[in-house]
C-alpha positions in Angstrom: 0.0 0.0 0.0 1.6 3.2 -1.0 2.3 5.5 1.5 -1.0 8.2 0.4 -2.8 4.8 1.3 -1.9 5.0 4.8 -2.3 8.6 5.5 -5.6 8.3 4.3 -6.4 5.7 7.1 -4.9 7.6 9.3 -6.7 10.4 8.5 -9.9 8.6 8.8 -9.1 7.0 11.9 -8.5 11.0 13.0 -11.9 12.0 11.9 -13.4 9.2 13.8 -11.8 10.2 17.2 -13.8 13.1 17.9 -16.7 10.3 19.0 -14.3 9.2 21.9 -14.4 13.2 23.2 -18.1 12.7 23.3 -18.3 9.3 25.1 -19.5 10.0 28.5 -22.9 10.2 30.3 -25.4 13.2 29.3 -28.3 13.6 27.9 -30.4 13.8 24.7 -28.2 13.4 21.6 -24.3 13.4 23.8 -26.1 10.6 26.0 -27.5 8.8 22.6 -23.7 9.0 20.9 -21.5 7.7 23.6 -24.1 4.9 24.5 -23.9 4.4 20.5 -20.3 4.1 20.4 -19.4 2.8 23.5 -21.8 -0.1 22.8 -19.3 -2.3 19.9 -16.3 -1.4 22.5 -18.3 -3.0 25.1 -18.1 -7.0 23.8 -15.5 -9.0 23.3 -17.5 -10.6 20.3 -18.1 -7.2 19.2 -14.2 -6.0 18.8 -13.0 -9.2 17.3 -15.5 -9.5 14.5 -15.3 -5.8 13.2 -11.1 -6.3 13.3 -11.5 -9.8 11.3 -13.3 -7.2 8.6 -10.3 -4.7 8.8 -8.3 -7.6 8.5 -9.5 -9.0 5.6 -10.3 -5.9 3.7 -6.5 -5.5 4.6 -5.7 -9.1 3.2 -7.2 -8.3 -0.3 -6.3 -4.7 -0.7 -7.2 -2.5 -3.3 -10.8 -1.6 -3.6 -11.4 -4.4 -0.6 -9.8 -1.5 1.6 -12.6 0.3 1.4 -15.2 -2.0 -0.5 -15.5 -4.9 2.5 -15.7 -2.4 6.1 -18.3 -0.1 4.3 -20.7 -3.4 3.5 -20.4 -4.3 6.9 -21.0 -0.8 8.1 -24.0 -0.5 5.6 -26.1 -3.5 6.3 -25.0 -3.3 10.2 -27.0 0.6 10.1 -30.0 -1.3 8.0 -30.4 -4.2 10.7 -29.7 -1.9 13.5 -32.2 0.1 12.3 -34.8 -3.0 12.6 -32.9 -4.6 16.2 -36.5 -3.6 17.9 -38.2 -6.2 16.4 -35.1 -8.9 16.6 -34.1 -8.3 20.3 -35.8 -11.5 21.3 -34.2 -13.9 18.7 -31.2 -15.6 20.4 -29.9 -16.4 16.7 -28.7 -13.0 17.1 -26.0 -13.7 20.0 -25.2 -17.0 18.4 -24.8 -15.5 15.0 -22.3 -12.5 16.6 -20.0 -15.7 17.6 -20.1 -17.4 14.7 -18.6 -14.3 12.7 -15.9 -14.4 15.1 -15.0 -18.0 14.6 -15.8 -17.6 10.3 -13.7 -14.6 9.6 -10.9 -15.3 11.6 -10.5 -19.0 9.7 -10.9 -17.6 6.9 -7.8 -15.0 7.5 -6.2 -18.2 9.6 -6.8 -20.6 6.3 -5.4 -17.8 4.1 -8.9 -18.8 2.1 -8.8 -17.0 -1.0 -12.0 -14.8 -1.5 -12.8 -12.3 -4.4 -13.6 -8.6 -3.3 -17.4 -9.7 -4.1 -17.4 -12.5 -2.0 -15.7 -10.6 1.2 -18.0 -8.0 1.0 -21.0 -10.8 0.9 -19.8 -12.5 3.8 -19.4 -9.9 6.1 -22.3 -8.2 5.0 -24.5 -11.0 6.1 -23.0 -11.2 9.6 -22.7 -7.7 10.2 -27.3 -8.4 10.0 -26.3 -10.0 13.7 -24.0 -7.1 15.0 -26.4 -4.4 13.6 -29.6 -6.2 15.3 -27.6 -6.6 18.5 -26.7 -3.0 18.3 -29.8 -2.0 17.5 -31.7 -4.1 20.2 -29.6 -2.8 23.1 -30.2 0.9 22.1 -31.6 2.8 25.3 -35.1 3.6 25.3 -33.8 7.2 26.7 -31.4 8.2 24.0 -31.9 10.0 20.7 -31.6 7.0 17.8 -30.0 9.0 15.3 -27.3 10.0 17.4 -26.8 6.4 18.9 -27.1 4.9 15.0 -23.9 7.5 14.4 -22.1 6.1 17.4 -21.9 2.9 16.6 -21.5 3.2 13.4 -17.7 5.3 14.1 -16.9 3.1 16.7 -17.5 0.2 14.0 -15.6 2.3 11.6 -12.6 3.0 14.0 -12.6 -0.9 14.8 -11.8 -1.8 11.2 -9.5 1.3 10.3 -7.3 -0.7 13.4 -7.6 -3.8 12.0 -6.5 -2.6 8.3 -4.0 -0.9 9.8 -2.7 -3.8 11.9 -3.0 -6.3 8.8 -0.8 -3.7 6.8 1.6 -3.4 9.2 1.9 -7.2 10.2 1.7 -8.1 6.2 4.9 -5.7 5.9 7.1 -8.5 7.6 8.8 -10.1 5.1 6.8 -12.7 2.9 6.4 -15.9 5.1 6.5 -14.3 8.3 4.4 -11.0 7.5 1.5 -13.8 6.0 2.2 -16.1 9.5 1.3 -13.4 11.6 -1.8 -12.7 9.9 -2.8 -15.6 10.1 -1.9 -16.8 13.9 -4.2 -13.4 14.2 -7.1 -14.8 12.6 -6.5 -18.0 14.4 -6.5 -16.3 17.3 -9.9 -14.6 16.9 -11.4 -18.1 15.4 -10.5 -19.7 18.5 -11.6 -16.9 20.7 -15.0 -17.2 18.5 -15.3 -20.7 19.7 -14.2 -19.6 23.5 -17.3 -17.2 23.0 -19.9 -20.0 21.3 -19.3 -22.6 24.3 -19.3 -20.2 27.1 -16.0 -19.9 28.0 -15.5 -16.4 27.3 
């Protein structure tokens, strides 16, 4: 990735931080954002699954830089936007640990996915994180403002893991691809901690 590349992530990772200024208890709007973006930060599930994307998206490159997080982002805002009427399905919590253990085998397995495919695949689990998000929402905050903070913290959550997959994929050939993968491997297994009740 040239070196525009990663000032642009930067720069976006900068944009994002204003949220964490914002994140403490108030009211109306400032109460609705830092519930919003405090809730991704708050679950272990959460965290994993959205740096698997950045991951990935890292793992591809080109358009998958941007391409793959702004699916997840997209169809997370759509299902968080309908997380009322899902908050009793425990497929939800269930399918939140299964996109832990799937994206991090797939970045362990170094399984080879077109941009298409990526952006499919986390699409259809970021349904569970966007319900979830959207089910735990406060009755007392404003649902705009917590719809944008979760959204940046999901955001800032996959400019990490793009930058963390750029960084480790810099290591020279086998060892740079190694520790990308020990990381997904890590996650998957932390997925499967997660799904049996041991994290």
């Amino acid at each position: 990735m040239s070196k525009y590349g990663i000032r642009a992530l930067l720069a976006t990772a900068v944009v994002l931080l204003p949220g964490l200024a914002m994140a403490h208890t108030g009211h109306g709007e400032t109460a609705g954002l830092a519930h919003g973006f405090a809730h991704p930060l708050g679950g272990l599930d959460h965290v994993l699954a959205m740096i698997m994307v950045g991951v990935l998206a890292a793992r591809l490159g080109g358009r998958a830089l941007w391409l793959v997080p702004a699916s997840f982002v997209a169809v997370m805002a759509i299902s968080g936007a309908v997380g009322l009427a899902l908050s009793d399905l425990p497929i939800v919590e269930l399918g939140i640990a299964l996109s832990v253990v799937a994206l991090g085998a797939v970045i362990a397995f170094n399984l080879k996915a077109t941009v298409a495919a990526a952006m499919a695949l986390v699409g259809f689990f970021a349904v569970f994180h966007g319900a979830a998000h959207g089910a735990e929402m406060p009755e007392t905050v404003d649902g705009f403002a917590y719809g944008a903070g979760f959204i940046a913290a999901t955001a800032l959550l996959h400019a990490a893991g793009i930058a963390g997959g750029l960084l480790l994929g810099r290591n020279d050939g086998a060892t740079g691809a190694a520790l990308v993968r020990g990381l997904g491997g890590s996650a998957s297994l932390a997925g499967l901690g997660l799904l049996t009740g041991l994290l």
